[in-house]
N, C-alpha and C positions, 0 to 999 in steps of 0.2 A: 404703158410704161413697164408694168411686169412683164409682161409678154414679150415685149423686147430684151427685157433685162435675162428672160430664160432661155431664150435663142439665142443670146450670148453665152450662155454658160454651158449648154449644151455642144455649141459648135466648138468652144473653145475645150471644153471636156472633151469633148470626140478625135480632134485633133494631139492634143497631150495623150491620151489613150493609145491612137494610133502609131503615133512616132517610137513613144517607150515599146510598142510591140516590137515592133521593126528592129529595134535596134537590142532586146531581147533576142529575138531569131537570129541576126547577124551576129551575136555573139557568141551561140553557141557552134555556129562557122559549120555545121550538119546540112548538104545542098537537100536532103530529104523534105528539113523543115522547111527552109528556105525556100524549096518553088510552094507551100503553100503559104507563106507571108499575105500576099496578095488576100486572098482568101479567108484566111484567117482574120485578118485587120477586117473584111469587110463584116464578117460576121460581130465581132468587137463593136464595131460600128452602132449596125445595129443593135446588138445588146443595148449600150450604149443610151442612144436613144428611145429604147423602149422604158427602161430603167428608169431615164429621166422624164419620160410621160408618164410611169408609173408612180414615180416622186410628185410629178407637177397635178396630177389626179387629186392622189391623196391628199395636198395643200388645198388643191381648191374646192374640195370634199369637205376638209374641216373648216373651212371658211364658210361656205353655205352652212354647214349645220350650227355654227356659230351665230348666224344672222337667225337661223330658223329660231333658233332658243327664245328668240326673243319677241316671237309671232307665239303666241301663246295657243293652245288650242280655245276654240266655246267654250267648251267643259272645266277652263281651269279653276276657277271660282268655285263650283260645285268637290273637286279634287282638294281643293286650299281646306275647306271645311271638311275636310275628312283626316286631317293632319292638327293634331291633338297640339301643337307649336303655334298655329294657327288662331284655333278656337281659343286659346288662352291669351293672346294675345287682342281677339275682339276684345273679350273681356273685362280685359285691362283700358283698354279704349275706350269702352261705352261707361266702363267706371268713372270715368274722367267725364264723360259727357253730363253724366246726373247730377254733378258735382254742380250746386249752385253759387251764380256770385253771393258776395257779403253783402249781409244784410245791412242797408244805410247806405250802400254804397250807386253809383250808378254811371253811366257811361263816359259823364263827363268830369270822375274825380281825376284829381291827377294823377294817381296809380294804376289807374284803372280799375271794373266793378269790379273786379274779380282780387283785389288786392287783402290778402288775409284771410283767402275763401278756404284754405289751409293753414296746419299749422308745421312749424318748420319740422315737426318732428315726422310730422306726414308725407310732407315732402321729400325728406330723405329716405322714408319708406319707399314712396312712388318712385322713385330714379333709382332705386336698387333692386326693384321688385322689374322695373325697365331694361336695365341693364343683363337681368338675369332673362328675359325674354329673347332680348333682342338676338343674346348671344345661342339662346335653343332655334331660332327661327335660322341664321347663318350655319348651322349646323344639322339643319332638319334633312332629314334623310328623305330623298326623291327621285321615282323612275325619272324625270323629265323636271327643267326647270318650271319651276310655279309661281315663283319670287326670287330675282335679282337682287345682290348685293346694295345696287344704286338704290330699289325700290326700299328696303329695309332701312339703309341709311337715312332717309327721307323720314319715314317714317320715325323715327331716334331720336331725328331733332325735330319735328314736330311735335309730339309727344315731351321731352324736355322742355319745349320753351313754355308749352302751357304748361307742364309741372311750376314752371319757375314765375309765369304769371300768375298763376293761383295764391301762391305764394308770397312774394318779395313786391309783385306787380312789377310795372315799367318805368326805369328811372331817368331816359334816355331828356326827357325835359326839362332835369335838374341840372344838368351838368351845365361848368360853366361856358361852352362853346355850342352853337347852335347843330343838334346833332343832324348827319345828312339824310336825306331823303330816303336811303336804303335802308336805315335804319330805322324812322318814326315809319314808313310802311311794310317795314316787316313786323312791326309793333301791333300797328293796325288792324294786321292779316288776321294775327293771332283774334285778338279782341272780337275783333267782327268774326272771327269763325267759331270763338266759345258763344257768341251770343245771337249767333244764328241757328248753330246746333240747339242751342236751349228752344226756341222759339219754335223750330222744326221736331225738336220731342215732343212739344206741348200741342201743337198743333196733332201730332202723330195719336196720342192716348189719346184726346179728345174726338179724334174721327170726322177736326175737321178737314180734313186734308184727302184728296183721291191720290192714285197710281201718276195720274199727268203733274198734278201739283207736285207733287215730291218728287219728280225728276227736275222739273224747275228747281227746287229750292237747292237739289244736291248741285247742279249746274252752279249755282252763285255761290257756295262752299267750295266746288273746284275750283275757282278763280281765286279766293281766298288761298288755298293751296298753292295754288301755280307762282300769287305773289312773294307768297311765304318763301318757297324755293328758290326764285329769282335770288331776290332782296336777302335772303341768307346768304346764298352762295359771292354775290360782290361783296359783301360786307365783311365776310369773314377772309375770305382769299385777295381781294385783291386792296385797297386801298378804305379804310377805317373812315378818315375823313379826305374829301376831294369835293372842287366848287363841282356845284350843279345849276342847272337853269333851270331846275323841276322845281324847284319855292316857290315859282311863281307861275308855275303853270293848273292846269284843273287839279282839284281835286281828288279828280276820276281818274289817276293815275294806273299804267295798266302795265304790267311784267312787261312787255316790247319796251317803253318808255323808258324803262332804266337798264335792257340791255343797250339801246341807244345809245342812253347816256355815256354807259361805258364805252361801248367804241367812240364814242364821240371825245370823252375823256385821252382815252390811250395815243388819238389821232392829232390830239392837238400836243398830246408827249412830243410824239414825234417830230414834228415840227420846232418845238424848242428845242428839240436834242440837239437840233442843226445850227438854229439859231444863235450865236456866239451872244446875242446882247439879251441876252434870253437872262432870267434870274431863279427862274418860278423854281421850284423844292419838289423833286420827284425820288422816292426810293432807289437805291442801286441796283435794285433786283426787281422793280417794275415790267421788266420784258418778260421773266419767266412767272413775274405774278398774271400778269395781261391771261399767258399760253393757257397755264391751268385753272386760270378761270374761264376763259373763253371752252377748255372742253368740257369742263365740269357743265357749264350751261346748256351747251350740245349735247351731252349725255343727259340731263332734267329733261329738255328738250323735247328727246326719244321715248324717255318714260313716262312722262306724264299722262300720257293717253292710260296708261296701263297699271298709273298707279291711283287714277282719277277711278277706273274700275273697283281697287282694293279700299277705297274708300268711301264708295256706294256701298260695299259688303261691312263695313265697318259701321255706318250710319241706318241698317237696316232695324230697325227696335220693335220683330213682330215675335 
């Protein structure tokens, strides 16, 4: 499609190009210039088209090296920790990792273990001490990308929700409407990722653990991630509450399952849009919420392989 769309633009460049010469030379009415018109216009021509393979070069020049950005080298990880924005930001990470649930508490309160494991005044610490991170790592100065915008943001609110579990815990239980499936698992993600981290430090200082076992255990953390991303991103961009058939499905629900849902969702939109005896309650701005959720998911998507990386380096405690 572009390749056509630039053979059009070209031809029809070359053409306007040529005719204003022509009628340039006829104007100045000099038969000198005039028998090399001809001549002229074809050299024009060429220009012409060199100029615009010289344009269409350079486009698809910055187009590859756009895509490259994000093929990271081996070595990036080793580079990341050589960037002071970086390492202070483990820090701040693994800070959060040591942090143990409340005492009394345990998996199946209804705040979760972790509810109080901070006090609010800490908390407002950690999300300013956060905020002041986030913004040196978006601003870190780099021969070569190391860390994506998408990647960092992930990281923001990851890092926020468990600030805000540790904290307040999860309330999504109380309220008076059964809250949606996007919601009580992104709840979950969190939970089960503070209390697999715990389990996987203690395993870690105790020595009972090799190199195979802890790529396993990081493994069942990056799912915990992957759901957390999902399940953030629908819940916050596209629709708050929406029926689902996931209540009553496993358990074992897996990020695919609730992009599903979504499309599943948006596709039965469509069908009432048309439908005149149709009643059902859909936002006015549903089509443009659908758009940027659906790239937002496609860009998680792309990065997860890359931020699942950044979070092995984050979970290292040697």
């Amino acid at each position: 499609m572009d390749k056509a769309l630039n053979t059009i633009i070209i031809a029809t460049a070359t053409v306007i190009a040529w005719v204003l010469f022509i009628i340039g030379i006829r104007k100045l009415k000099v038969k000198k210039y005039r028998k090399y018109g001809l001549f002229m216009s074809t050299i024009l021509i060429v220009l012409g088209l060199s100029g615009c393979d010289i344009i269409s070069d350079k486009i698809t020049s910055e187009n590859n090296n756009s895509i490259q950005n994000t093929e990271y080298l081996p070595d990036r990880i080793q580079k990341l920790n050589k960037q002071i924005e970086w390492t202070n930001f483990v820090t701040f990470w693994q800070k959060l990792d040591f942090i143990k649930p409340n005492e009394g508490k345990d998996e199946f309160d209804l705040f979760g273990e972790y509810y109080s494991a901070i006090t609010t005044e800490d908390r407002e610490n950690f999300l300013n001490k956060l905020a002041v991170l986030i913004e040196s790592l978006k601003n870190m100065e780099m021969d070569e990308i190391l860390i994506t915008d998408i990647e960092i943001d992930l990281l923001e609110n990851i890092c926020q929700t468990r600030i805000e579990y540790m904290s307040s815990g999860f309330t999504s239980l109380l309220m008076r409407m059964m809250p949606p499936t996007t919601i009580t698992d992104k709840e979950n993600s969190i939970m089960d990722l503070e209390r697999k981290i715990d389990t996987l430090i203690e395993l870690r200082t105790d020595g009972k653990i090799n190199e195979a076992e802890y790529q396993d255990a990081l493994g069942i953390i990056k799912e915990d991630i992957e759901m957390y991303s999902i399940t953030d991103t629908i819940s916050t961009n596209y629709i708050y509450y929406y029926s689902s058939n996931l209540y009553s499905a496993s358990a074992n629900r897996t990020s695919e399952d609730h992009i599903n849902e979504f499309e599943d969702h948006y596709a039965t939109y469509l069908l009432n849009k048309v439908d005149a005896n149709s009643n059902t309650y859909y936002p006015e701005d549903l089509d443009k919420k659908y758009l940027e959720t659906k790239k937002t998911i496609e860009e998680i998507k792309v990065a997860l392989p890359n931020l699942n990386e950044l979070v092995e380096d984050l979970t290292r405690y040697d």
